[in-house]
C-alpha positions in Angstrom: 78.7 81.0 83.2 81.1 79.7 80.9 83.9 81.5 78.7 83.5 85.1 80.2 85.4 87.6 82.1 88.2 90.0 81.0 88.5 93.2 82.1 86.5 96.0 81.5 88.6 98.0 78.1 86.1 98.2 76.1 85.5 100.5 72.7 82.9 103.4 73.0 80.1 100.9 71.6 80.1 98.2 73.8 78.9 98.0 77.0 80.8 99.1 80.4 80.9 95.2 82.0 81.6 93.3 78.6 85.0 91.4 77.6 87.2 93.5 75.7 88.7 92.6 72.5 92.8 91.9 73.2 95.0 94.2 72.6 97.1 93.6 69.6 101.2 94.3 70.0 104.3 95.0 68.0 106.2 91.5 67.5 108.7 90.8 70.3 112.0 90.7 70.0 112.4 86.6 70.8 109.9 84.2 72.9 112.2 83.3 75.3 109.5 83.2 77.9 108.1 79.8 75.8 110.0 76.4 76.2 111.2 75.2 73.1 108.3 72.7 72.5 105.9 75.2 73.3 105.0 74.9 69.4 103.9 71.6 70.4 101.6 72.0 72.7 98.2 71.2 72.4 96.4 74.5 73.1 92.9 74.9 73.5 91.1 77.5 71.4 88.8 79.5 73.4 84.7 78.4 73.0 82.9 81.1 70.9 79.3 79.8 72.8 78.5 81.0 76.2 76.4 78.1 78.4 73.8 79.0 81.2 73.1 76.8 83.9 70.8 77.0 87.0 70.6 74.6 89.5 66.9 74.4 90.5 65.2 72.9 93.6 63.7 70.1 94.2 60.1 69.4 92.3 61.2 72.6 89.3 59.7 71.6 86.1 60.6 74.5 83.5 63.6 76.9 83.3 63.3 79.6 80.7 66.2 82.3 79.9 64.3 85.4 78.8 66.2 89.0 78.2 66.5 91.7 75.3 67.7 88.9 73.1 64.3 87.2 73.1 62.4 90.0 73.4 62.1 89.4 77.1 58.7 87.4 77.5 58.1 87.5 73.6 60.7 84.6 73.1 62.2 83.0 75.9 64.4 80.3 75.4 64.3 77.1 77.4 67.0 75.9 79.7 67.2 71.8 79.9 68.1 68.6 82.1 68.1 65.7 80.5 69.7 63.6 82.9 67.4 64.8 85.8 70.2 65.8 87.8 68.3 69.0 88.6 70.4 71.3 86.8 69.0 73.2 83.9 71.2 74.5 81.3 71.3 76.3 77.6 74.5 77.2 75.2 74.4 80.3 73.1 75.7 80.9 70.4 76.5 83.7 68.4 73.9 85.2 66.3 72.5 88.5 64.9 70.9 88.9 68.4 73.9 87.9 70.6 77.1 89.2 69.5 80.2 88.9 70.5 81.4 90.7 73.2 78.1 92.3 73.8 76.4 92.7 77.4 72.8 91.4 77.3 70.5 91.7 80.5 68.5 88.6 80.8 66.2 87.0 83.5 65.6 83.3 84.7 62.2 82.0 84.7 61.5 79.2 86.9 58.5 77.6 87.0 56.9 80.6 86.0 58.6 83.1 88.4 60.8 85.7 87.1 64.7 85.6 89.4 67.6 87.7 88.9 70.4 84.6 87.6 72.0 83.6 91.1 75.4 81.9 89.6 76.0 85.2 87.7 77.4 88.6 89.7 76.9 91.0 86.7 74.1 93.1 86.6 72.4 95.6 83.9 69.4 97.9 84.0 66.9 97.8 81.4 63.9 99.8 80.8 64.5 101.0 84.8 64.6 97.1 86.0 67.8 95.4 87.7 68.4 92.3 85.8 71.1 89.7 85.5 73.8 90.3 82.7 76.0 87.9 80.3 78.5 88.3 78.2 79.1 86.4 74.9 82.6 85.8 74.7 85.2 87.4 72.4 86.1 84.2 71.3 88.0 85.7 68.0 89.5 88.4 70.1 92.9 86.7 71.0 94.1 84.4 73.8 92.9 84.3 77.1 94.5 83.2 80.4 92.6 81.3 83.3 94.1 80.8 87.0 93.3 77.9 88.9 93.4 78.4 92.9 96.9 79.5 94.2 98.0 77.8 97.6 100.7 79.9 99.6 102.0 77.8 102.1 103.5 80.8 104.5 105.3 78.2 106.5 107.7 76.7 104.3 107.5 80.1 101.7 106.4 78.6 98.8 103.1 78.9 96.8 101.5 76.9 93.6 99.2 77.4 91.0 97.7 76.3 87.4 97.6 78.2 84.5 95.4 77.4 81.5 96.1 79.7 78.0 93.8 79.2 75.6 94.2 80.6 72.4 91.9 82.5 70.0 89.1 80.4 68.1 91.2 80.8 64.8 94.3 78.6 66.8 97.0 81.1 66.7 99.2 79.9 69.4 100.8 81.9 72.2 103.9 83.8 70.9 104.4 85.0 74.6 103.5 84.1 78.1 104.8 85.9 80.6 105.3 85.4 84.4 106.3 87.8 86.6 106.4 87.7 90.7 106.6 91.1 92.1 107.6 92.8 89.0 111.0 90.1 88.0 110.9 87.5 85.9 110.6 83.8 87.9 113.2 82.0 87.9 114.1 79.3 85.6 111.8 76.3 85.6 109.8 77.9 88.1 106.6 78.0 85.6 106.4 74.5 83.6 104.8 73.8 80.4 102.3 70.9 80.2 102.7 70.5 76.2 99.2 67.9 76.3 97.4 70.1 78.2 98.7 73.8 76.7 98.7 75.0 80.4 101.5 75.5 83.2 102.5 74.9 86.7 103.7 77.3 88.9 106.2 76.3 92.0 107.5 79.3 94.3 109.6 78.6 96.6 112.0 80.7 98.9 109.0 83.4 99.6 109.7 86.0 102.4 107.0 86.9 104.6 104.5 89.7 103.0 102.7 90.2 100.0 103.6 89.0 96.6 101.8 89.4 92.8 102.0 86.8 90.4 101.2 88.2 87.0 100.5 86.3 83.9 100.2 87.7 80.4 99.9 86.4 77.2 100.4 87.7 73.3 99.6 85.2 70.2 101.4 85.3 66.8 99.0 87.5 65.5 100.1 90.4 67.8 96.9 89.8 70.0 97.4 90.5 74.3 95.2 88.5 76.2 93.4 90.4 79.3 96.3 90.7 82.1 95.4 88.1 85.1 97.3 89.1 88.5 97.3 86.9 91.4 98.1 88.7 95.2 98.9 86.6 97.8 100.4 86.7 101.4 103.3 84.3 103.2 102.1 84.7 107.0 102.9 82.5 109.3 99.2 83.3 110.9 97.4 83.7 107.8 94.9 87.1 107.9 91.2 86.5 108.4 88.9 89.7 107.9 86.9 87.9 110.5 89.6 88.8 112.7 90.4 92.6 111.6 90.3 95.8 113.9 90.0 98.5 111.4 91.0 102.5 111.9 90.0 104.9 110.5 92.9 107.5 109.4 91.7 111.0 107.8 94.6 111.8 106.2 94.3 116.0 106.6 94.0 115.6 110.2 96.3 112.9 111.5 100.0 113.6 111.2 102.0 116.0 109.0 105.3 114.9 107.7 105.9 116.8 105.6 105.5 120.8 106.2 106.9 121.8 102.8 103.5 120.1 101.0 101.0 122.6 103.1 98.9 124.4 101.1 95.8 125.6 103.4 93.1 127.7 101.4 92.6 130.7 103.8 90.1 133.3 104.0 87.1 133.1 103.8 88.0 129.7 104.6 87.6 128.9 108.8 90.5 126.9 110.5 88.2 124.0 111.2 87.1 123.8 107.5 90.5 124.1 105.9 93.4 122.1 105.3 95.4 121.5 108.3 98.3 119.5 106.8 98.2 115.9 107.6 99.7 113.8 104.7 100.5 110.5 104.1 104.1 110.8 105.0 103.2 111.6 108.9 101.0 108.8 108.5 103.7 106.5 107.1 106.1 107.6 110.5 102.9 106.8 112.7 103.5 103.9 110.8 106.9 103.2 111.4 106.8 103.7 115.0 104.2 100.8 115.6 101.6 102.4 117.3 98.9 100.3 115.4 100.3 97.1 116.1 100.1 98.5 119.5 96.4 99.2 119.3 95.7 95.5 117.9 95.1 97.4 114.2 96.0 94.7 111.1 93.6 97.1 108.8 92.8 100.8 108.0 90.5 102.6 105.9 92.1 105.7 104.6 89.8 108.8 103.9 89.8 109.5 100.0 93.1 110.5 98.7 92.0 111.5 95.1 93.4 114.7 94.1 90.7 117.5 95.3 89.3 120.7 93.7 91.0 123.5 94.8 89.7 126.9 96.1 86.6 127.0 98.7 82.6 126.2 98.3 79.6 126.6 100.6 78.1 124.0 103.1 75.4 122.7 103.4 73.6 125.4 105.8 75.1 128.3 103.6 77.0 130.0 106.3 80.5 129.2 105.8 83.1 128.2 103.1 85.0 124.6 102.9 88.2 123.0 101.5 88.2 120.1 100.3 90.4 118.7 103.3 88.0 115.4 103.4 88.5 114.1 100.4 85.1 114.0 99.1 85.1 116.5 96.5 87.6 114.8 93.6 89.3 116.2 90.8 91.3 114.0 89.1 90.7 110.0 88.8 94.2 108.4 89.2 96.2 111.2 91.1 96.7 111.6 94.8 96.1 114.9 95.8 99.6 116.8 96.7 98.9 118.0 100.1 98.7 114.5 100.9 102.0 113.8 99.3 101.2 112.6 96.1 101.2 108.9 94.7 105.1 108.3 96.1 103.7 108.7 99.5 100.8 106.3 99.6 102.7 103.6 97.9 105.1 104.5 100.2 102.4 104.1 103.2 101.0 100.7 101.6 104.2 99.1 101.1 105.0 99.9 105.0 101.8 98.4 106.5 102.1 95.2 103.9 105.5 94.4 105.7 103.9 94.7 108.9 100.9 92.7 108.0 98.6 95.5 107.4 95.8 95.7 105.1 94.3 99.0 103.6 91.7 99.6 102.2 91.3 102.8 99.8 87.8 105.3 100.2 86.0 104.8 96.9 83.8 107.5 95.5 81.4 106.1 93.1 78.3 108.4 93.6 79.9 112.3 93.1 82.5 114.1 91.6 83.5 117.8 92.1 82.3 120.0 89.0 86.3 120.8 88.4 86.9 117.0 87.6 88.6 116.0 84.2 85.6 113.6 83.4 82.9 115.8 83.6 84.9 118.7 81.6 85.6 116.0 79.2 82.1 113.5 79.5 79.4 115.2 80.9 77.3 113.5 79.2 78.5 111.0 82.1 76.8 112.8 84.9 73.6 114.0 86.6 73.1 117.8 87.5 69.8 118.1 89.1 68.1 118.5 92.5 70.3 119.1 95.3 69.6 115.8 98.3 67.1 117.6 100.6 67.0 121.0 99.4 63.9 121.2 98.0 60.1 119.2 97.6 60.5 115.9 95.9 63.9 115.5 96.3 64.9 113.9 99.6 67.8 111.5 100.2 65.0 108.5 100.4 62.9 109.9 97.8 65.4 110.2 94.6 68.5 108.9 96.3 70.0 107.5 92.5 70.0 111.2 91.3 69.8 113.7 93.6 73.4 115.5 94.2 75.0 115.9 97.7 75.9 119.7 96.3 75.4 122.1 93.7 78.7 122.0 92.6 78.7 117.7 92.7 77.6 116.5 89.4 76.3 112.6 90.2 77.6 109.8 88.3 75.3 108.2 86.1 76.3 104.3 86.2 73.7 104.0 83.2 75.8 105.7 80.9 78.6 102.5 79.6 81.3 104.9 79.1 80.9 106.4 83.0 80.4 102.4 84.2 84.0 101.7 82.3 85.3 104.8 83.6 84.9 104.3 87.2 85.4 100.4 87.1 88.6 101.2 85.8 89.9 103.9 88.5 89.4 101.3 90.9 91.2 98.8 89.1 93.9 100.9 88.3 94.5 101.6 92.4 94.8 98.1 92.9 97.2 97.3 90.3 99.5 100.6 91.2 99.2 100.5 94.6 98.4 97.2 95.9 95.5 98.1 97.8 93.5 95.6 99.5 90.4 96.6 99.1 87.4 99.5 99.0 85.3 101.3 101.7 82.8 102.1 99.2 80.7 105.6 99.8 77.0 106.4 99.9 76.3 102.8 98.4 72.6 103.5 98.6 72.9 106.4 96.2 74.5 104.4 93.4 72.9 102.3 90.7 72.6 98.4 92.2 74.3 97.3 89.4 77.7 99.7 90.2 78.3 97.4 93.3 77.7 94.0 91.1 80.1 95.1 88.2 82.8 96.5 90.3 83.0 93.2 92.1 83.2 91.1 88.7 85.6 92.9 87.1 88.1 92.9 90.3 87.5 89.2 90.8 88.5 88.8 87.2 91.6 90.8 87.4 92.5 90.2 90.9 90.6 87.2 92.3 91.3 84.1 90.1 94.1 82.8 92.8 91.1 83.3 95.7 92.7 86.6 97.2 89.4 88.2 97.7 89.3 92.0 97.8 87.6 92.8 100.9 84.5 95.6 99.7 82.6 97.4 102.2 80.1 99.9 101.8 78.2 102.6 103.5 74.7 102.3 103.4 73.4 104.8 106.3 70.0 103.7 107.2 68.4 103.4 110.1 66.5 100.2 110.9 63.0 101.0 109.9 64.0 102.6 106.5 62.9 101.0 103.8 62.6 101.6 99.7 61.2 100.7 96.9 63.4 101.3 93.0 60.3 99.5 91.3 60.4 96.3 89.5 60.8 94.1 92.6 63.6 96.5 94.2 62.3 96.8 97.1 63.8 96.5 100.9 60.8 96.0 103.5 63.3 98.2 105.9 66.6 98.7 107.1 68.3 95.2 107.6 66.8 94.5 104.5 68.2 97.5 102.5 72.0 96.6 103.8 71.7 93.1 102.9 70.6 93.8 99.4 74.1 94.8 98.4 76.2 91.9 100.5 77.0 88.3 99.2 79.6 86.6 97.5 79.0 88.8 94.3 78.9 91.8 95.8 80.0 93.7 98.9 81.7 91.6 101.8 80.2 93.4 104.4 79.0 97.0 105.5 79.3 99.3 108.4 76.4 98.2 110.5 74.4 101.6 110.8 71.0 100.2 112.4 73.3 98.6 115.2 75.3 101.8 115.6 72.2 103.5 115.5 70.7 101.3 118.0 73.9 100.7 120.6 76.0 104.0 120.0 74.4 106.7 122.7 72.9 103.5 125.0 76.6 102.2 125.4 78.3 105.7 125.3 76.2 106.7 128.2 75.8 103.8 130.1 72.3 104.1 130.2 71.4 100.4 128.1 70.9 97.2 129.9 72.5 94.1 128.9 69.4 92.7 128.2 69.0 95.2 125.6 72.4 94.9 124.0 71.3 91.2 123.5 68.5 92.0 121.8 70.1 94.1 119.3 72.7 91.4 118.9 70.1 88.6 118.7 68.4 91.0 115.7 71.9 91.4 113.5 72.3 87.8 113.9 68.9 87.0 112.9 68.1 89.6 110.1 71.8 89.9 108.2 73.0 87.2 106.4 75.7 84.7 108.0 78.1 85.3 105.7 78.2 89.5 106.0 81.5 90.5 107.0 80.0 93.6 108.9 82.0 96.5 110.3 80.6 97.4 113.9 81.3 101.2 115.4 80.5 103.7 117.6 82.1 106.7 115.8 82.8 107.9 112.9 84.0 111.0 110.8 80.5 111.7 110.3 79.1 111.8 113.9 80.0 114.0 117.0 82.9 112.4 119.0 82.2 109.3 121.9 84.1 110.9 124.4 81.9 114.3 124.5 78.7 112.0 124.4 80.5 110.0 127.5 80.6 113.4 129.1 77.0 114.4 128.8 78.4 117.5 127.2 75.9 120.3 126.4 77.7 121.1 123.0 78.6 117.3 121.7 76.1 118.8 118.6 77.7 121.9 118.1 80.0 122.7 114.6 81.4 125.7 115.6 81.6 128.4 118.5 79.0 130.7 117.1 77.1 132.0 120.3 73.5 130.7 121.6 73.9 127.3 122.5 77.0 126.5 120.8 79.1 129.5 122.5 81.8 126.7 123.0 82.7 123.5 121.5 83.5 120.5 124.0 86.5 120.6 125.7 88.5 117.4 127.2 85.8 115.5 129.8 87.2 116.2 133.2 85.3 113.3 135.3 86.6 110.2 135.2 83.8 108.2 135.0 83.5 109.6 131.3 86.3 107.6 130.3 84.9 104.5 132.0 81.4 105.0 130.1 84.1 105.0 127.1 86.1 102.4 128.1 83.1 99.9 128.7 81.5 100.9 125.5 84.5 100.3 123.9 84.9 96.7 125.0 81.1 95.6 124.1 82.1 96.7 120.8 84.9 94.7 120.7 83.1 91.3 121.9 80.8 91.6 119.1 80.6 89.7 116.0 81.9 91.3 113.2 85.1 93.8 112.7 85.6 96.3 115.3 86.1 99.9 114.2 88.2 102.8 115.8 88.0 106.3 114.2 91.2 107.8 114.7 91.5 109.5 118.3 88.4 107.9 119.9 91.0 105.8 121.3 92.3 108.6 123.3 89.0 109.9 124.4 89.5 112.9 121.7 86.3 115.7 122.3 84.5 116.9 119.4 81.5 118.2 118.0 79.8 117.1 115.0 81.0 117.8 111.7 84.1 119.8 111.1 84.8 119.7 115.0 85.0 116.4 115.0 87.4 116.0 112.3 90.4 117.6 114.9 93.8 117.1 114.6 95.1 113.8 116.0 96.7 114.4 119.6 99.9 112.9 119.5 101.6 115.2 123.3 99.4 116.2 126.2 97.5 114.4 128.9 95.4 112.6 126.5 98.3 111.0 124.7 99.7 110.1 127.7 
């Protein structure tokens, strides 16, 4: 696609994925940040047509664009290649069915074969059908700013790019563009005008090791901001490779408390295990400090949701006993950290640390639920879904109406239908990039979103975030097992499990995702030593085969949402059990006593590790930490004791 891709900012009546209009400014006080022949320079105006262009395969005869523009199959419009080079393309232009700025969800029709549009990421629903989306530029909107590939050279500390501003299709030139590298202005001459090609070159030299932003913006003389474009990027003298990444797992509540004064636990009727214990971001940061992950191998951790949570206590699942929100999953506010955790001082504070060590992190996203105390469904609910409850009653299992059902009662589910929630949430995540410097998403329950959620998020980030080619790393949780399978209608459909977690991973989309079918398959076999080899290359040989090459999958054993390995090592009798309520679960499991538990863990441990993918630790396992299932095996981090030793 040509000419697209700003930002999501958009007015209540467009549509959540289009380009906004640029915001318009007060006049500056001087242009100092333009060379003086900067009213010279030849600056392009942005193209107010939008061109389509599908590279077909060999003996394709017809391409057709059809979508709500033509009416779908009423009209379809034909793509062309007249110099039989095998690519088919069309421009649009404006007109009273494609305005500008508008989302439009379109299909290809090759040879007679509906396909989603494989060179576009975005994605719309229409009449309950995933399709491709465009957007026809804002070509009148003000200027826009394009960034060419930026290479950081992390030997000699310097890094270079090209940026192109073009300028609004009535010509007004750029009255301001501004470069900034990790919040200061460059220094002199270190951005240079090219007056005949209205674009400049950017030399940075002198770079210390870590992570660096390059921001551009851009204002014309009408008053008119262009969409911001920011550029991360590393100096390492051994450049990262998520190929290469062991990932932990911190939950925040239970893993180190620094700071006492912030403890706010819920009490009665509120059970220890279910409550807030304490942990905050500050203990983590001194975890941190101390350099016990670069001691465990760990270049990149997945911190347990950090939004602000509702306050007082609610009912679990089985109806029995009250929870906090100690987890993280039950959010309240959309850009606040929740204070227990220390607020939004401390995990800058924490992110800042591990970038100086190397360390990436990756922020838990929750795109399918918010809690019913949340400022956007007090404010929008027209935004949200309030039905069936996941399970609790006929015709409405997690398979069978996993878009809408709700994890909870008191959990209204986001409906990524509605524009306004789309923007909303696209946003958020934006926003904890650019305050935080985050490095990517853990994305949650990614089989109970809308398709398109996964698409959009990952256009609009690249578009911020991604024209330099710092790719934030996205990976989801899809927890299927490997003969699951579905069917959303219109073609939707995933024949089973492999299928079903591959949907949502390419470059458009997710990077990778926890790898449930081969946890599924591996986890008690290798925990108990009771799988052959043989068998563990089977599984292997089936990942490799049925997952695409490119899947950046995160391979594990456990997890905050499964009973811990070192109990299942142990063959105890209550590795199941949530509490110590009598029967069979009179007592939870205790530290294993025999040896030859750890060595089941240990060997498990070190398959995992020797297989493709990124490894995964869940904070403790590493010790051999006991546990039931869910809240027991959510304990607090040992950090003194015969296990930490």
């Amino acid at each position: 696609m040509g000419c697209d891709g700003v930002p999501p900012g958009l007015d209540a009546g467009q549509d959540a994925a289009s380009s906004p209009d640029a915001r318009v400014v007060p006049d500056a006080a001087d242009d100092a940040s333009l060379p003086g022949d900067a009213g010279q320079a030849n600056w392009a105006a942005r193209s107010c047509d939008l061109t389509v262009s599908h590279a077909a395969g060999p003996g394709v005869t017809t391409v057709q664009i059809a979508g709500s523009f033509t009416s779908w199959g009423d009209a379809p419009l034909d793509l062309r290649d007249d110099d039989g080079d095998g690519i088919f393309t069309i421009t649009l232009s404006p007109n009273p069915r494609l305005t500008s700025g508008e989302r439009y969800p379109y299909k290809l029709i090759v040879d007679g074969t509906w396909i989603l549009d494989p060179a576009e990421g975005r994605r719309q629903y229409d009449g309950g059908c995933l399709n491709s989306a465009l957007v026809m530029p804002t070509c009148d909107a003000g200027p826009e700013i394009e960034a060419g590939r930026l290479d950081a050279d992390g030997a000699r500390g310097t890094a270079d790019t090209h940026v192109t501003v073009r300028t609004a299709a009535d010509g007004a030139p750029p009255r301001e563009v501004t470069f900034t590298l990790d919040g200061e202005p460059l220094p002199a001459g270190a951005a240079r005008l090219d007056v005949g090609a209205g674009a400049y070159d950017v030399h940075l030299e002198g770079l210390a090791e870590g992570r660096h932003l390059l921001s551009v913006r851009a204002v014309d003389t009408e008053g008119r901001e262009a969409a911001p474009v920011d550029l991360p990027f590393w100096i390492e003298a051994d450049p990262f490779e998520w190929r290469d990444a062991t990932m932990y797992m911190i939950v925040v509540d239970r893993f180190a408390n620094g700071d006492r004064e912030s403890d706010a636990p819920v009490g009665a009727p509120v059970e220890y295990a279910a409550d807030f214990h304490g942990g905050d971001l500050w203990g983590a940061l001194e975890v941190m400090q101390s350099g016990y992950f670069e001691d465990l191998g760990v270049n990149a951790i997945w911190l347990s949701p950090i939004n602000q949570q509702a306050e007082g206590h609610f009912e679990g699942r089985d109806g029995a006993r009250r929870f906090a929100g100690y987890h993280g999953y039950w959010p309240s506010r959309g850009r606040d950290v929740e204070p227990r955790f220390g607020g939004n001082e401390a995990l800058r504070a924490f992110v800042d640390e591990a970038h100086a060590r190397g360390i990436r992190v990756l922020f838990d996203l929750i795109n399918n639920q918010i809690h019913e105390q949340h400022e956007y469904f007090a404010e929008h609910p027209e935004w949200f879904r309030t039905g069936c409850v996941c399970g609790a009653e006929a015709g409405c299992g997690w398979s069978e109406r996993p878009l809408d059902c709700l994890f909870a009662p008191y959990l209204p589910d986001i409906d990524w239908r509605v524009p306004g929630a789309e923007r909303q949430f696209i946003d958020d995540a934006i926003f904890w990039v650019e305050e935080f410097g985050i490095d990517g998403f853990r994305i949650d329950a990614v089989k109970h979103v809308e398709t398109h959620s996964i698409f959009n998020l990952r256009a609009a980030l690249d578009r911020r975030f991604g024209q330099g080619g710092e790719r934030l790393y996205l990976v989801g949780e899809t927890a299927v097992g490997q003969w699951d399978s579905a069917d959303y209608g219109c073609g939707e459909t995933f024949s089973d499990g492999y299928d079903w977690i591959d949907a949502y991973v390419g470059e458009q989309a997710l990077d990778g995702q926890f790898d449930f079918i081969t946890h599924h398959r591996l986890q008690d076999g290798l925990v108990t030593d009771r799988m052959a080899f043989t068998d563990v290359e089977t599984v292997v040989r089936d990942f490799e085969s049925r997952y695409a090459p490119d899947g950046l999958h995160v391979r594990f054993l456990g997890t905050h949402d499964s009973n811990r390995m070192a109990s299942r090592a142990a063959f105890d009798p209550a590795q199941g059990c949530r509490w110590p309520d009598g029967g069979g679960c009179a007592s939870l499991p205790g530290r294993p006593s025999d040896p030859a538990a750890f060595d089941r863990l240990k060997r498990a441990f070190t398959v995992l590790y020797t297989l493709p993918g990124i490894p995964f630790l869940y904070y403790g396992d590493e010790l051999g930490m006991p546990g039931g299932n869910d809240p027991d095996n959510r304990r607090d981090m040992v950090w003194t004791g015969p296990l930490a030793s």
